[in-house]
N, C-alpha and C positions, 0 to 999 in steps of 0.2 A: 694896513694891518691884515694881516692873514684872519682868513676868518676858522674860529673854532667851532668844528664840530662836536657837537654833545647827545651823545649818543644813550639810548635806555639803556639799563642791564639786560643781558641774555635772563631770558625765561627759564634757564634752566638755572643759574645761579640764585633765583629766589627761595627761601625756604620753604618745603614742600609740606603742606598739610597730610595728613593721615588720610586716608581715603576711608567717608564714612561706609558702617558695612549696614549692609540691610538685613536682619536675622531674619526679617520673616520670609527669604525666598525657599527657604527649604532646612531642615533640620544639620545639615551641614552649614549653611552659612553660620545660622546661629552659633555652631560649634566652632567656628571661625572666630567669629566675633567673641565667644566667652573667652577662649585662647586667648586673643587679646587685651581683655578684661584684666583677666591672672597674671598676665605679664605686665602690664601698667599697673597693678595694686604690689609686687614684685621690686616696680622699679629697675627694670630689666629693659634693656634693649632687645632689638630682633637679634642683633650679631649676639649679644651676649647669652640669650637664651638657643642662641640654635650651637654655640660650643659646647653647652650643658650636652646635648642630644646629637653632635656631631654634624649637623647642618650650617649652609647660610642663612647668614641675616635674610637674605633675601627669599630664600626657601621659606623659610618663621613666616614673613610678611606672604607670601603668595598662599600658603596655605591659613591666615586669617582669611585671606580676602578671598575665598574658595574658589583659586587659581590655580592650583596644584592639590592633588588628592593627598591625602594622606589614610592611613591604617589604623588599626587599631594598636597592632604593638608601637606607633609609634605615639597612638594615643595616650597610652603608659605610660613611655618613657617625657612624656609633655606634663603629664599630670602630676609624675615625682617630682620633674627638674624644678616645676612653680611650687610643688606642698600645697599644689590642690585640696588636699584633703581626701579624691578618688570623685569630685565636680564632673572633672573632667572624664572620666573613666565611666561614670555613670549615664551623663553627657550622651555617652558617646552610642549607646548601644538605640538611642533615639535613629540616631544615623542608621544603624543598621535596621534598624525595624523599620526605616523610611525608604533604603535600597532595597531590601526586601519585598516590600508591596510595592514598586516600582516594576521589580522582576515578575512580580504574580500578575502584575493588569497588562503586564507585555504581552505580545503576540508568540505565542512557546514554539512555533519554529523556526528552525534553525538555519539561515543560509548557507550554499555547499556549492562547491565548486568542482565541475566534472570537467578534469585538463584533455584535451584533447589527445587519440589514440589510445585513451585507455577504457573502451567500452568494456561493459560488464563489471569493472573493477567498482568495490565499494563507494560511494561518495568519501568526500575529503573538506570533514570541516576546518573553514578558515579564519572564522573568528574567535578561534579556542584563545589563542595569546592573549594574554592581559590587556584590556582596551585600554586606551590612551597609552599605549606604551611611547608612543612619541608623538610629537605634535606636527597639525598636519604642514604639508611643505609642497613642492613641487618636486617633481623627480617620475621620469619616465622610462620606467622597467621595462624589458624586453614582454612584446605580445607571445613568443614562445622560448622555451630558453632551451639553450645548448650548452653541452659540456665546458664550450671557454666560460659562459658565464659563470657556471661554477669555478672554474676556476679561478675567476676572479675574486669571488667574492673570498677565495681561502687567500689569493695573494694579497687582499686589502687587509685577511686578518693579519698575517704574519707582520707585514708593515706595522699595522700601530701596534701589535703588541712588541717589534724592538724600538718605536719610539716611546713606549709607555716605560719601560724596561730604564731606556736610556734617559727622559727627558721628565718623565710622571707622568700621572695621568690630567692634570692641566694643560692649559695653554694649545697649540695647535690638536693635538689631541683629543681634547673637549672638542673643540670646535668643530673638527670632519668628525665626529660621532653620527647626528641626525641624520644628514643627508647621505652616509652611506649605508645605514641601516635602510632606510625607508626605500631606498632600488634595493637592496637584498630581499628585504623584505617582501617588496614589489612579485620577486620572482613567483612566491610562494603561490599564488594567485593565477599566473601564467599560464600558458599550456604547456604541458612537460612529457614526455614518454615515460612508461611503468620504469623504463630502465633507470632511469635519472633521479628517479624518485628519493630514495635514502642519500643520496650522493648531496642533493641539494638540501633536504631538512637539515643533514650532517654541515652543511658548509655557511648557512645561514644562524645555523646555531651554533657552532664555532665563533662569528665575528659576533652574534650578541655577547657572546661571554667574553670574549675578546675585552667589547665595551666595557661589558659590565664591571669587570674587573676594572677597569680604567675610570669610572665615574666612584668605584670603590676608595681610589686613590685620591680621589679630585672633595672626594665628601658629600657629593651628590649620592646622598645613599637611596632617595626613591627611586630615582632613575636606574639604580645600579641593581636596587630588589629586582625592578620591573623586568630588565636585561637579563637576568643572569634565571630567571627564573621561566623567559620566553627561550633561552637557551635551553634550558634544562626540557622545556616542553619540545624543542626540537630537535634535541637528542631524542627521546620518546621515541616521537613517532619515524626517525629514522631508525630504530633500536640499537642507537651507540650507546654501548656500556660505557666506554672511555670517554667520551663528550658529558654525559649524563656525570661521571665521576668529577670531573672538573667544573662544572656549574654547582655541582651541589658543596664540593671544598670552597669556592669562593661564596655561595652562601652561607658558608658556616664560618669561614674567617670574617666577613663583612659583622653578622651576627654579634660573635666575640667581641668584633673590637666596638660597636656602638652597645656593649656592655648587656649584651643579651645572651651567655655562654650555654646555658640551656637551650636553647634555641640551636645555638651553632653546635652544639654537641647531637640534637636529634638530626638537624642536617646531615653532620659524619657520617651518623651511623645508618643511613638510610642510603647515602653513598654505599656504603659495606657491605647489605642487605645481598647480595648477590656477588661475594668478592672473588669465587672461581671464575667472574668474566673479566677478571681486573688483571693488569699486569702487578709484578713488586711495588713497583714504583707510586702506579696510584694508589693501590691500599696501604703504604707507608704515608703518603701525601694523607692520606684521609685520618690514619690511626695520628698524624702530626694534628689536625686539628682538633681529634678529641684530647689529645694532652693538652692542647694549648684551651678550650676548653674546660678542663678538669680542673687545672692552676689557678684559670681565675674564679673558678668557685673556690678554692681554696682546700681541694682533695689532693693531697699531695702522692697520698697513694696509687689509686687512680689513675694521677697522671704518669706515676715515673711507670707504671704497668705499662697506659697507651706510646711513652717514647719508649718502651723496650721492644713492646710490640714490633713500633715502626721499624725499629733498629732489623729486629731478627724479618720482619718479611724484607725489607731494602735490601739484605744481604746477597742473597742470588740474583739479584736484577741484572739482565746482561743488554747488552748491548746489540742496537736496531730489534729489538721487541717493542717497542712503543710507537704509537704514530707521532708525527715529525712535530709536532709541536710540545710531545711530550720533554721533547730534549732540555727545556730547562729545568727541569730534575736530575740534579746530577748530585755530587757527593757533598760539593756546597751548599748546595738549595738544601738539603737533607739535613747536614748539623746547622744549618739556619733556622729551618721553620723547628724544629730540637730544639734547638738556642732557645728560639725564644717561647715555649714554654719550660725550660729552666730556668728562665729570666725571670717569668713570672713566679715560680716557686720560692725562688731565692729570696725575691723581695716583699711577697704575699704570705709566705707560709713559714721563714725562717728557716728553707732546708740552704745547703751551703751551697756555695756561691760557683765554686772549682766547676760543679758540671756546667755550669751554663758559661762561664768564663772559655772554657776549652772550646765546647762548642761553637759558640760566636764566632772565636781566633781563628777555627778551621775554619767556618765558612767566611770569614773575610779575605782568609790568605786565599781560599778555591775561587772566589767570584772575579771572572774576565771581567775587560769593559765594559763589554756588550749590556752586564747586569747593573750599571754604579747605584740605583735604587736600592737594591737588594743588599749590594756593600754598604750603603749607610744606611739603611736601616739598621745591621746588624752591628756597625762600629757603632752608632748610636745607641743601644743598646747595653753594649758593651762598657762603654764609657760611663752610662749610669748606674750600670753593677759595680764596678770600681770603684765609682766617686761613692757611693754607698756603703761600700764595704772594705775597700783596699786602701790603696795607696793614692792621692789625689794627684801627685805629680803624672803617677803613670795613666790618669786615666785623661789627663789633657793631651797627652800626645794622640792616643785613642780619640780623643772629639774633636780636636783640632781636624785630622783628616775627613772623620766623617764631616764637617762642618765643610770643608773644602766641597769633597762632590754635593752634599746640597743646598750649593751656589748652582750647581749644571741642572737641578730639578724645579719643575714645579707639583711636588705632591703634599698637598695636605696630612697623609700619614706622617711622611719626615718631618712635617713640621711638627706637629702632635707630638714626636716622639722627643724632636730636641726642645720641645718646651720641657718635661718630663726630665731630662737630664739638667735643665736650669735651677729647677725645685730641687733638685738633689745637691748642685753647689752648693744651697746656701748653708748646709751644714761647716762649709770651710770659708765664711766670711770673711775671716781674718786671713787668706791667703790672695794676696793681691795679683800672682796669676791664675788664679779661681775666681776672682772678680772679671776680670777683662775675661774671662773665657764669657761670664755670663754676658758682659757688655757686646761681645762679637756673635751669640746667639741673638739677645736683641735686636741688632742692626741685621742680621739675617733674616730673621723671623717679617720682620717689617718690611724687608724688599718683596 
């Protein structure tokens, strides 16, 4: 007889305990551990509690187990999703008062890095970016850097920004995040000639916003604050107005959509704050996030003011005035990010539906391949103004396609958005191809 081997179960198939937290390490654990508290008297998972607030499950858990930092706005938005009471919010300024004298007993200067061949020239601090912006790795940046390294770091961004475009900001794209940031970053450090100087904060802060914008997609939002806001500090000190204008619209769309439109509305306009160094293009891109800002406070005024705005400066925008990456602003990107703050009008505020329907239409008919992101979001969109307000027939042709390209995505936003059109089926239960449309969102949603 053959003999049977009887083997243990993998270790990893056993149910896994909670990891106990120890509050007393420091005023943050403890804010960890009550987080957790609220979310078990809740009855709340990690996954469940971090779609409240746009996060992973597993983000939720790293940040009890004070493994990942978190803020304070997103101590807010933690403290409403459980009906804390403001526990948490109160909580929370312990932590600050405990970073605080942390900073006071520290040693007050400052590390500075003088690149070689630039005597005389003022010190160049290098720990200004937000610390822990990424976690540490291996990666060996050039000891001095030359103009290809710049270059390269703009041709790494172009890459993921048309596989982010093309594929989301998941999946492969997540993945070479870290360790191309961290040799970018590498350079900063470097020795460099006075000549090189702006060329490389501009091209390092280029691919963080790059990311950021792509961790924006993935739902990774601390990650994507941290990014887009070392971006925005590296436009600064290169003084690119147009780098500087594009970090700060993805911090104010990011903002928006994890339901903090004040916030993305001061972003905008702080973008603005100097709009004679802006071309058409960005100060429409920008006047598009305070509309879309405006809507979801429910200013309907306001908003159609900021897309008229946008309208009347896009109008003159001509062609090669922008740097090369501004090229996906074109006439569809335009009644797109329009679209959808009419989107939100129509369906928050009761204005009618025709302008944001138009809008949508145009920018799905304008968007090449290159964007299929950008087309389902907006057919997605689309589809849930209709199913809300028109004719349900025509709005499953409408979400049928969008549902096609995102099968070719992994972004978190289009999932978000075709859950959002699901909710809007159920007004036409009794139509049994309005059922299967939701039953093919479900089986999508799940892969």
């Amino acid at each position: 007889m053959a003999a049977v081997r009887i083997t243990a179960p993998m270790e990893e198939e056993m149910p896994q305990k909670p990891k106990l937290l120890d509050d007393t390490e420091s005023a943050r654990a403890w804010w960890g551990k009550e987080l957790r508290n609220w979310r078990n008297v809740r009855s709340l998972s990690s996954k469940g509690l971090g779609k409240r607030v746009h996060l992973s499950g597993t983000m939720i858990e790293r940040i009890e187990k004070n493994e990942r930092l978190c803020d304070a706005g997103l101590a807010r938005r933690l403290d409403d999703a459980l009906e804390a009471g403001g526990a948490l919010r109160r909580l929370w300024r312990l932590v600050e008062e405990e970073a605080a004298g942390r900073s006071d007993d520290a040693d007050s200067s400052v590390p500075v890095h003088r690149p070689a061949g630039r005597a005389g020239q003022a010190d160049w601090v290098l720990d200004g970016y937000p610390p822990g912006l990424i976690d540490p790795g291996r990666g060996e940046s050039p000891s001095v850097v030359r103009p290809e390294d710049i270059a390269q770091v703009l041709a790494a961004a172009s890459v993921i920004a048309e596989w982010d475009n093309l594929y989301g900001g998941g999946g492969i794209v997540r993945s070479s995040l870290y360790g191309q940031l961290l040799w970018a970053r590498g350079l900063l450090a470097a020795d460099y000639p006075s000549a090189l100087e702006a060329d490389l904060f501009a091209a390092v802060g280029r691919l963080s916003v790059v990311l950021g914008a792509s961790a924006f997609d993935a739902h990774e939002h601390e990650d994507a604050t941290r990014l887009l806001r070392f971006g925005r500090w590296c436009a600064e000190r290169a003084d690119d107005w147009h780098l500087r204008a594009a970090a700060l619209n993805w911090l104010a769309r990011q903002s928006i959509w994890c339901g903090m439109p004040d916030e993305g509305l001061t972003h905008a306009e702080d973008g603005l704050v100097r709009a004679d160094r802006l071309t058409p293009r960005e100060q429409a891109m920008l006047h598009n996030a305070r509309a879309r800002a405006w809507a979801k406070m429910r200013r309907p005024g306001q908003a159609l003011a900021a897309i008229s705005r946008s309208d009347e400066v896009f109008g003159p925008a001509r062609e090669n005035e922008d740097v090369v990456w501004m090229s996906f602003y074109d006439d569809a990107q335009h009644h797109g990010d329009t679209g959808h703050a009419a989107f939100d009008l129509a369906l928050l505020s009761g204005q009618s539906p025709a302008e944001a329907t138009a809008r949508l239409t145009k920018a799905m008919d304008g968007y090449t391949d290159a964007y299929v992101r950008s087309r389902a979001l907006c057919g997605t969109k689309l589809a849930t103004l209709i199913m809300a307000t028109g004719d349900p027939g025509e709005a499953l042709t409408v979400a049928h396609r969008a549902l096609d390209e995102l099968g070719r995505l992994r972004s978190n936003r289009a999932v978000e958005d075709v859950m959002d059109l699901s909710k809007e089926c159920r007004r036409h239960a009794d139509d049994a191809e309005v059922v299967a449309l939701r039953e093919r969102i479900a089986a999508a949603v799940r892969s």
